[in-house]
C-alpha positions in Angstrom: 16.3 -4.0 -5.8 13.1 -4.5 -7.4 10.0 -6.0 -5.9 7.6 -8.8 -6.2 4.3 -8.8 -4.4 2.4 -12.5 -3.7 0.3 -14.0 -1.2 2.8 -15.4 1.5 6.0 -14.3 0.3 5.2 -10.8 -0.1 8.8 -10.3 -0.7 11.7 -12.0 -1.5 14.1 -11.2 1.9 13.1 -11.1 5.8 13.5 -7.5 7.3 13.9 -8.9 10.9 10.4 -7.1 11.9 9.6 -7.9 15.5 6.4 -6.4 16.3 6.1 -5.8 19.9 3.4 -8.0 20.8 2.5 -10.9 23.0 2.6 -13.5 20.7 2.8 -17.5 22.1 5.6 -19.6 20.7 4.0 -22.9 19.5 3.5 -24.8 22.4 3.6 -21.9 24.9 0.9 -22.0 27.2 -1.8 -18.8 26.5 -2.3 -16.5 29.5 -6.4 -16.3 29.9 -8.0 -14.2 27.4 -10.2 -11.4 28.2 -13.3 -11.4 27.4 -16.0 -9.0 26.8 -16.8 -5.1 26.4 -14.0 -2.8 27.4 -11.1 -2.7 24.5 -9.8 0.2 26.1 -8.8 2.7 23.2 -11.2 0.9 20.9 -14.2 0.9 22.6 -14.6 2.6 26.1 -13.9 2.5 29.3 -11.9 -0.5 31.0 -8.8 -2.5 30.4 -7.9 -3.6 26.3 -9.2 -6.8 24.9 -6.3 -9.1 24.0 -8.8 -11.6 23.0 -12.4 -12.9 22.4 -14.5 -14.8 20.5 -15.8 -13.8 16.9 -19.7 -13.3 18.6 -18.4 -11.2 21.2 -16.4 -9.0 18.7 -19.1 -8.5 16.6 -21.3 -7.7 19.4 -19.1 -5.1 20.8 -19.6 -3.4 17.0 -23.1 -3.3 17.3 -24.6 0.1 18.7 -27.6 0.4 20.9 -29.7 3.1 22.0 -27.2 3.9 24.8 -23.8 2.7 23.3 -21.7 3.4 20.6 -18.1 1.9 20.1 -15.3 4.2 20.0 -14.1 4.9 16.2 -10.8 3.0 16.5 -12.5 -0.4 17.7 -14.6 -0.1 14.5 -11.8 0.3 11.9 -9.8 -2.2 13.9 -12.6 -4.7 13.5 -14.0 -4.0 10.2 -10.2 -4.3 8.9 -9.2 -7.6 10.7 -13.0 -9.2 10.5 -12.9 -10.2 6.5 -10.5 -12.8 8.2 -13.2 -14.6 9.5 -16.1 -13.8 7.4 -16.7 -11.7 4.3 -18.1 -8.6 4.5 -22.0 -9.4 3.5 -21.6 -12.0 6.4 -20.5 -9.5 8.9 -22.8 -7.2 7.9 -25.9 -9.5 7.9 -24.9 -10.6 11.5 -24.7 -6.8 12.7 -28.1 -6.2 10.9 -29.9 -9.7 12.9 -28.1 -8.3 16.0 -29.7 -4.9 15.8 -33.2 -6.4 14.7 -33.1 -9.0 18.3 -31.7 -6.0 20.6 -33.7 -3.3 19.6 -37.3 -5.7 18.8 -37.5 -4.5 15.7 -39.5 -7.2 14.1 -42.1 -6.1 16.6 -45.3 -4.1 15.9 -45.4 -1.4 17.3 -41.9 -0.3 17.8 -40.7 1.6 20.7 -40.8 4.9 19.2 -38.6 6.7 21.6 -35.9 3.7 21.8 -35.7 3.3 18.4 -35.0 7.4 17.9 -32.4 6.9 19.9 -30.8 4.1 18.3 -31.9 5.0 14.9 -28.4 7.9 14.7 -26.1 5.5 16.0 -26.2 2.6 13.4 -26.4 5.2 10.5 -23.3 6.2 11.7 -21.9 3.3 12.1 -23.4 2.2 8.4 -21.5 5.7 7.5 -18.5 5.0 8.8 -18.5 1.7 6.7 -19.1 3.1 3.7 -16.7 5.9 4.2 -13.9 3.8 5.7 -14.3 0.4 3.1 -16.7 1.5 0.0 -15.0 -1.3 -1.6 -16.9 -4.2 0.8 -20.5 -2.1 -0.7 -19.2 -3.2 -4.5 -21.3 -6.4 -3.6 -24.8 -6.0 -4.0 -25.4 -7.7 -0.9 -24.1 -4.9 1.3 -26.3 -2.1 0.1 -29.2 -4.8 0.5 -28.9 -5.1 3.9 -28.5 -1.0 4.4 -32.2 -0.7 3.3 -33.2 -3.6 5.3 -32.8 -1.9 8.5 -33.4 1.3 7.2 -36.7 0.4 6.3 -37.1 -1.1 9.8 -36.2 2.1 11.8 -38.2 4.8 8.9 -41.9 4.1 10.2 -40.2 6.4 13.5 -38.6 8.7 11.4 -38.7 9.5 8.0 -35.6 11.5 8.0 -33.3 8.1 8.1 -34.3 7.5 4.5 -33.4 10.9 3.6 -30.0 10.3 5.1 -29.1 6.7 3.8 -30.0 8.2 0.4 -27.2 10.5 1.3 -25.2 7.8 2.2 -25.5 5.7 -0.8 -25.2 8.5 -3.2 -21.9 9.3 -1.8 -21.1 5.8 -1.5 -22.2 5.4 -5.6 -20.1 8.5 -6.4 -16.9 7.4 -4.5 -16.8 4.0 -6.3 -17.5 5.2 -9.4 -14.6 7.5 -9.0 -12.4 4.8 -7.5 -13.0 2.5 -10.4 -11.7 5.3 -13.1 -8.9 5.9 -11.1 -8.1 2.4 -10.9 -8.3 1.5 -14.5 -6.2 4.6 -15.2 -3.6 3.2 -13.2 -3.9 -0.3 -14.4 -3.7 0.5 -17.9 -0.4 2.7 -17.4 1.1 0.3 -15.4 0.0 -2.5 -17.8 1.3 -0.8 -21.4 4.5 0.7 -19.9 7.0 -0.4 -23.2 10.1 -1.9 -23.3 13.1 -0.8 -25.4 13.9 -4.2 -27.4 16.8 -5.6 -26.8 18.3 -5.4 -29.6 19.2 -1.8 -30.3 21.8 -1.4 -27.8 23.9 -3.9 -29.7 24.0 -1.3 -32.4 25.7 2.3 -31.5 22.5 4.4 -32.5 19.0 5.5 -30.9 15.9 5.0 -33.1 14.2 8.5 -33.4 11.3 7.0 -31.2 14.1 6.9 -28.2 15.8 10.0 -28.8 14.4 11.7 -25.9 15.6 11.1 -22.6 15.0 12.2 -18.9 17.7 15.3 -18.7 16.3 16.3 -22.3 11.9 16.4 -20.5 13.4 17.6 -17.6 17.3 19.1 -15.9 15.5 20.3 -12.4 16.0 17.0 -9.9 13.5 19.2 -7.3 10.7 19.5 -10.2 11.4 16.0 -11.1 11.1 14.8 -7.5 7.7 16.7 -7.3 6.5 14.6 -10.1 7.5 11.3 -8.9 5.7 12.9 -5.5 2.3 13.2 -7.7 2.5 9.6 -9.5 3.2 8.1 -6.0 0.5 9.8 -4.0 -1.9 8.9 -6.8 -1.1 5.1 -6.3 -1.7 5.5 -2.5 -4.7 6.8 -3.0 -6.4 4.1 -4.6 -4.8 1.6 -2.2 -7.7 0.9 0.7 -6.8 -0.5 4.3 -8.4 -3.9 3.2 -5.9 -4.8 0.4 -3.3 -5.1 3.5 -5.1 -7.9 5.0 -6.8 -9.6 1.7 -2.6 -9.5 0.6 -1.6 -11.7 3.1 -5.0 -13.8 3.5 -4.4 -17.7 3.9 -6.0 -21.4 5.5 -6.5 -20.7 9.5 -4.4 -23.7 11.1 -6.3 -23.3 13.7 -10.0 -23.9 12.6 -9.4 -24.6 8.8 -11.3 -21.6 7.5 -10.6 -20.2 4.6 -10.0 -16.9 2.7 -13.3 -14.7 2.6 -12.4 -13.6 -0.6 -13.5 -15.3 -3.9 -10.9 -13.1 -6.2 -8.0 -12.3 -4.2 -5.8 -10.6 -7.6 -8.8 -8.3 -7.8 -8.9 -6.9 -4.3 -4.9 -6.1 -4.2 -4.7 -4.8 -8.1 -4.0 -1.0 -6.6 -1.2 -2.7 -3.8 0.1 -4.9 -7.2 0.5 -1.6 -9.3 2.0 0.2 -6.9 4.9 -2.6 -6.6 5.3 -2.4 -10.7 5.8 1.2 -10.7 8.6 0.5 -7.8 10.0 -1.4 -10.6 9.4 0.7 -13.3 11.1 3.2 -11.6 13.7 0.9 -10.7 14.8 0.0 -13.8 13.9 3.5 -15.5 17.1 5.3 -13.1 18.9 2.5 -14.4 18.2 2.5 -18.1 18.9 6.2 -18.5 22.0 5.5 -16.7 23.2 2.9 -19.2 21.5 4.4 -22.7 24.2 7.5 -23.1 27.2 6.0 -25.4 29.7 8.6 -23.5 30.7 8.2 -20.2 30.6 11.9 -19.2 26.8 11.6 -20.1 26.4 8.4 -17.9 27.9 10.3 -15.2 26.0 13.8 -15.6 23.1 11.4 -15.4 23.5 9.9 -12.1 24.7 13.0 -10.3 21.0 14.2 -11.3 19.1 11.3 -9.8 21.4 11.4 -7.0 19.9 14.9 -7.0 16.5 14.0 -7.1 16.8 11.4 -4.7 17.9 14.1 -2.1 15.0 15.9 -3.1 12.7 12.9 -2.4 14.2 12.5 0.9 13.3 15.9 1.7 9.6 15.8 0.6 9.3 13.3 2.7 9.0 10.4 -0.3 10.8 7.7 0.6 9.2 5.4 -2.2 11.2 7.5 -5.0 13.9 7.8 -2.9 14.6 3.8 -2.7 13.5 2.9 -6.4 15.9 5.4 -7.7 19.0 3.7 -5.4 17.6 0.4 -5.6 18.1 1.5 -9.5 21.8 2.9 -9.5 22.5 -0.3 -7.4 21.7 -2.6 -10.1 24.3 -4.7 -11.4 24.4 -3.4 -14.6 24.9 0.3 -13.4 26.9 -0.4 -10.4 30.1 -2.0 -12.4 30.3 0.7 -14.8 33.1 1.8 -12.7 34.9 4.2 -15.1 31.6 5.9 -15.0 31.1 6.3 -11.4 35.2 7.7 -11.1 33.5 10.3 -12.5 30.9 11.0 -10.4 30.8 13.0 -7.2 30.0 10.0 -5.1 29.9 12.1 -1.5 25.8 12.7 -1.3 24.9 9.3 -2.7 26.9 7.7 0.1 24.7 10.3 2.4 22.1 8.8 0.9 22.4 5.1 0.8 23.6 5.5 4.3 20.2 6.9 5.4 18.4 3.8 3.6 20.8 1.4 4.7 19.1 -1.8 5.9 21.3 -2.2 8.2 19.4 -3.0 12.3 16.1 -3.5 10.2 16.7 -0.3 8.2 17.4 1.5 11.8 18.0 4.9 9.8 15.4 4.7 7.5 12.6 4.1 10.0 14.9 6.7 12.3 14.0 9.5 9.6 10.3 8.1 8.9 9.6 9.1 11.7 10.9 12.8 11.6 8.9 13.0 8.6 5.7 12.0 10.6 6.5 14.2 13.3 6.5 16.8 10.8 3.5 15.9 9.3 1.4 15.8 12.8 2.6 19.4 13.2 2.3 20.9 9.5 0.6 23.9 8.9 0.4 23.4 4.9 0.5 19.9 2.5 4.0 20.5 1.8 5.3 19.6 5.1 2.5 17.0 5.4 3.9 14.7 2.7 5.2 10.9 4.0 5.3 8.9 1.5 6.8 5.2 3.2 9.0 2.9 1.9 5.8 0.8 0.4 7.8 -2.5 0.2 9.4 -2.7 3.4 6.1 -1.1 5.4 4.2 -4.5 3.2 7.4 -6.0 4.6 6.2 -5.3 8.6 3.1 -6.0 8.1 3.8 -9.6 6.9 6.0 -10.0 9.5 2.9 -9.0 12.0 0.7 -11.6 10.3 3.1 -14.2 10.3 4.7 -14.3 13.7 1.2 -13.9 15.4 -1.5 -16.2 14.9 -5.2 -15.0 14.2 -6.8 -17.5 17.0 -5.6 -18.3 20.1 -5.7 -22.3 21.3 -8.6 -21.7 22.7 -10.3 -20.3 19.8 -10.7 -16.4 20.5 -9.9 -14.2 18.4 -6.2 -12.7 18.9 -7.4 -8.9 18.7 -4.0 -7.6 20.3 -2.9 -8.5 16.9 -5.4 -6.8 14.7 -5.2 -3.9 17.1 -1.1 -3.3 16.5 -2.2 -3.6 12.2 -5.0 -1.3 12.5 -2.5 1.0 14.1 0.1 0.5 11.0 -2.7 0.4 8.1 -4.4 3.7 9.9 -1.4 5.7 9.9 -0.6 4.9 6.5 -4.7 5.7 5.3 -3.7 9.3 7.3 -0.1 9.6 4.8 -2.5 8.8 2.0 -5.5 11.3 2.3 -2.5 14.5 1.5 -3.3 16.4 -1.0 -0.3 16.8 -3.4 1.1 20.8 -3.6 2.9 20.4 -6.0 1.6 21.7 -9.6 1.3 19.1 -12.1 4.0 18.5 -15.3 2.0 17.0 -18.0 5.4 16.1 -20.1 7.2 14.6 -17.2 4.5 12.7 -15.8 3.9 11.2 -19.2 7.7 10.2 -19.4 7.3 8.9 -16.6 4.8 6.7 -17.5 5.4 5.7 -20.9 9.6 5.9 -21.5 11.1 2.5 -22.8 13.1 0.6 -20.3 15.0 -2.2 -20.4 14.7 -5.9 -19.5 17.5 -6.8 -17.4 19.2 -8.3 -20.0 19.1 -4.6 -21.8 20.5 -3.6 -19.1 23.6 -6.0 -18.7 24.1 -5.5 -22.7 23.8 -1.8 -22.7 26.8 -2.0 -19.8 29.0 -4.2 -21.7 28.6 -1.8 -24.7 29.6 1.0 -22.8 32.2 -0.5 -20.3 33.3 -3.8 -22.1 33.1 -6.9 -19.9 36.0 -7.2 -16.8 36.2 -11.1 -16.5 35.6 -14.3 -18.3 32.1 -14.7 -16.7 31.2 -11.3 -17.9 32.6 -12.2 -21.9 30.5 -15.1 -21.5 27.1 -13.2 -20.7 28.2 -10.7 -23.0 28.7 -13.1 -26.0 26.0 -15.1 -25.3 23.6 -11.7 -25.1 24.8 -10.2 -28.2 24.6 -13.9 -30.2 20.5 -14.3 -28.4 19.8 -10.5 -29.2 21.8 -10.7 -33.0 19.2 -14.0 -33.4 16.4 -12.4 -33.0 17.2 -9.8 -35.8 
């Protein structure tokens, strides 16, 4: 079914997620945190954090002339950290940090430390920009990269050179960011609606005479396309927008969100859910439009077509809108229709997305698909496009069951350290290239084709199948009598 996206109730059912994590039960008493370097995998050698303060976390980030953290610690903490501080904040403290351990509001410097050091936070800085240009869309940010910059230059010119570099790239990738997403935006924004009224009369306006079999009769060329439109919205979707989505009050210490416009900072995650819809209630709009019932069933045979094809690119987004879209009340009782239709492969199919032991298949074949992907040899077989709403689904889950601070006020990184691990595979999914050669036409349809309301969609069913049962004459009636009004 269709999806809603909002802070807390990302979605409207629980998927049973159960992250495997130590997380206390209110109450439970806390085994002692750990303290200190050594995250293991995130930083170097010794045990995994499972805890620490905020300080000792952001200390941990900071390189010297001797250290530098490993590249997993610093996504997990420049992910998780906005939390707890906004991103001008952490980076002021890293910046203070550097200035104290490396004396570098000292004259002279140590020319030979600071050489040393000098690499280390420009690639850390690098990383940052790289990883989150969105946090350097304050002004603040890039403020505080020619702060220390101009700290470490009187040792070495060259570092001005390279955060030029930096910051050109940087200026470059958010100026292409922001096109993209204002192009998505705007198509997601002016997608039209059929009005209501015309299916009460037995005719198509010419502005609605074409339809999806008419643009295009291939379901693998039309699975392609729905491949190009949903790799374009993961693009623009950046590893932040999973933890800004879900950011609330701390019970613990009663901070609250870093972030002063929350609708601004998920706007790619919130398109992507509206063309789940759109897509949603497209399948089911060409389903109901045709008057025969031969052409309703010709119809969805071909989008149980292309929905085998999506399963075998490896996009499981397309493959769930266009069943979430045949399973639609409106479609699903058209049941003189669908003794028509060879039924066989959309079982197949609903059977592998079944939700069933927390969508047991579905996850089961995700991860054939990123097997496959860790061992292509060409973009084709690198393709996983996930099941948006129900990985949005887990990571809510995460969020919810586990608290961010412990009782005793560390930081609960085991937890940030399981959604790094989620959000980074998904930034790896995202970054592949599409193969497939564009279709101007269909990817317009796409875009622009009238759909209908739901109520479009219960009248256009009751014109083609009439109603079954009192309940349905009543809808019907009072439908055609609200659409007839308006007229």
């Amino acid at each position: 079914m269709p999806q809603t996206v909002c802070s807390g109730t990302m979605l409207t059912t629980p998927s049973g997620f159960s992250p495997h994590l130590a997380c206390a039960e209110p109450g439970e008493e806390e085994e002692a945190p750990q303290e200190g370097p050594g995250p293991g995998a995130c930083l170097a050698d010794g045990p995994p954090i499972t805890s620490a303060s905020l300080d000792t976390l952001i200390h941990n980030l900071v390189p010297t002339a001797d250290y530098y953290p490993e590249k997993a610690y610093v996504f997990t903490f420049l992910l998780s950290a906005r939390l707890f501080l906004p991103p001008p904040e952490l980076l002021a403290r890293v910046c203070e940090l550097c200035i104290k351990q490396q004396q570098l509001d000292q004259s002279p410097l140590d020319t030979a430390k600071v050489r040393k050091f000098g690499p280390k936070i420009l690639q850390l800085l690098t990383e940052w920009t790289e990883t989150f240009p969105s946090d350097f869309r304050d002004e603040k940010m890039a403020g505080h990269l020619k702060d220390i910059i101009h700290r470490i230059a009187p040792c070495d010119e060259a570092y001005w050179k390279t955060l030029n570099q930096v910051l050109q790239k940087l200026s470059q990738r958010l100026a292409l960011m922001s096109q993209g997403e204002e192009s998505i935006l705007k198509v997601s924004l002016n997608a039209s609606s059929i009005s209501d009224k015309l299916v009460a009369f037995k005719t198509k306006p010419p502005h609605i005479q074409k339809d999806m079999l008419s643009i295009c009769n291939d379901p693998y060329t039309l699975a392609q396309q729905l491949t190009h439109v949903e790799l374009e919205h993961l693009r623009h979707i950046g590893p932040e927008e999973f933890v800004q989505a879900f950011a609330q009050k701390d019970p613990l210490d009663g901070t609250q969100p870093c972030f002063s416009d929350q609708k601004k900072k998920t706007s790619n995650l919130e398109a992507y859910v509206r063309w789940f819809n759109r897509l949603c209630y497209l399948v089911a709009t060409e389903i109901c439009m045709p008057a025969k019932k031969k052409q309703r069933a010709q119809v969805i045979e071909f989008f149980i077509d292309v929905a085998r094809e999506c399963f075998n690119i490896g996009n499981f987004n397309s493959l769930m809108a266009i069943i979430s879209g045949m399973n639609m009340s409106p479609v699903s009782r058209l049941k003189k229709t669908w003794g028509k239709v060879k039924t066989a492969k959309f079982f197949i199919l609903e059977h592998q997305m079944d939700p069933t032991g927390n969508f047991y298949n579905y996850r089961t074949a995700l991860r054939g698909a990123a097997h496959r992907s860790r061992t292509a040899n060409s973009n084709r077989e690198r393709i996983v496009i996930p099941f948006f709403s129900l990985l949005i689904k887990d990571i809510y889950f995460l969020n919810e069951g586990c608290a961010n601070r412990l009782p005793n006020g560390h930081v609960n990184f085991e937890k940030f350290v399981e959604l790094a691990r989620q959000v980074r595979e998904f930034m790896t999914w995202k970054r592949v290239e599409c193969p497939f050669e564009e279709d101007r036409a269909i990817l317009h349809y796409l875009h622009t084709a009238p759909i209908f309301s739901e109520d479009g969609l219960y009248l256009a069913s009751y014109e083609s199948e009439s109603p079954e049962n009192q309940v349905e004459k009543d809808r019907w009636k009072a439908l055609r009598s609200n659409v007839l009004g308006k007229t």
